[in-house]
C-alpha positions in Angstrom: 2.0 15.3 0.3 1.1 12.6 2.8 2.2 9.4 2.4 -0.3 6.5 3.4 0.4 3.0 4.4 -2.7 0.3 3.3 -2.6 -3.5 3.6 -3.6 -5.9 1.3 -3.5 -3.7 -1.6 -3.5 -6.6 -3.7 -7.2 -7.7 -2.2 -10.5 -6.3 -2.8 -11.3 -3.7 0.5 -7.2 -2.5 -0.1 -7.3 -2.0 -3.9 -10.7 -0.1 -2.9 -9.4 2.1 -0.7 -6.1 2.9 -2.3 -8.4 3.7 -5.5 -9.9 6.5 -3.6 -6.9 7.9 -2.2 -5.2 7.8 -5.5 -8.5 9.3 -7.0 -9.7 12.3 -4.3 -6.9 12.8 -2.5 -2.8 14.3 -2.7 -1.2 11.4 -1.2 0.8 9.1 -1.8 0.1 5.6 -1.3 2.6 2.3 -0.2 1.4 -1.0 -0.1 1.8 -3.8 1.7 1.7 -6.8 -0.3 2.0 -10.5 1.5 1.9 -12.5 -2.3 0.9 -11.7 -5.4 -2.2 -12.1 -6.5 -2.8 -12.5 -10.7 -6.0 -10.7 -10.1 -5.1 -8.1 -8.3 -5.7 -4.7 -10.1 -2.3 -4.1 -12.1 -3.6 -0.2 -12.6 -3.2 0.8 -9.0 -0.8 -1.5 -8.3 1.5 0.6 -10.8 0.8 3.9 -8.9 1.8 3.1 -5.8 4.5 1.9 -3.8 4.9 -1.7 -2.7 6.5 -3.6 0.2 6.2 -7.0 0.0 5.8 -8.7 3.2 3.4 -9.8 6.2 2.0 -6.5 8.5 2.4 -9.1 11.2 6.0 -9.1 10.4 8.0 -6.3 12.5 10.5 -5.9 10.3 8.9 -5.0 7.4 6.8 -2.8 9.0 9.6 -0.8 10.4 11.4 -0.5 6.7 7.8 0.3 5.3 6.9 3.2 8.1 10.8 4.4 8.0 11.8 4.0 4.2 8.6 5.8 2.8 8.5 8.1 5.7 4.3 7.1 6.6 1.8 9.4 8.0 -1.1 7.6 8.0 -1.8 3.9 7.9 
């Protein structure tokens, strides 16, 4: 199982794409998330993994890539 890193999961292209990866593929998927977003779409939200944080940030993109071990962003 790959695990695969998307930003802005909580916006519409990130929720999108993490949709189809959830759907088609064996993966699975981590988030980052810089705020939350009331309507943001709770159902994949729920499936996947979230780091909440700025991808601009260093920091938390070191704890996302080494905590959930990424493959693919």
């Amino acid at each position: 199982m790959r695990n695969v890193l998307v930003d802005g999961l909580n916006c519409f292209a990130g929720s999108a794409l993490a949709k189809r990866l959830l759907d088609t593929t064996d993966c699975r998927v981590v988030g980052i998330v810089r705020d939350q977003n009331f309507k943001s779409r709770r159902e994949i939200l729920d499936q996947c993994a979230i780091v909440y944080g700025d991808i601009r940030d260093f920091d938390v993109c070191r704890y996302a890539m080494s905590h959930y071990e990424i493959d693919t962003i």
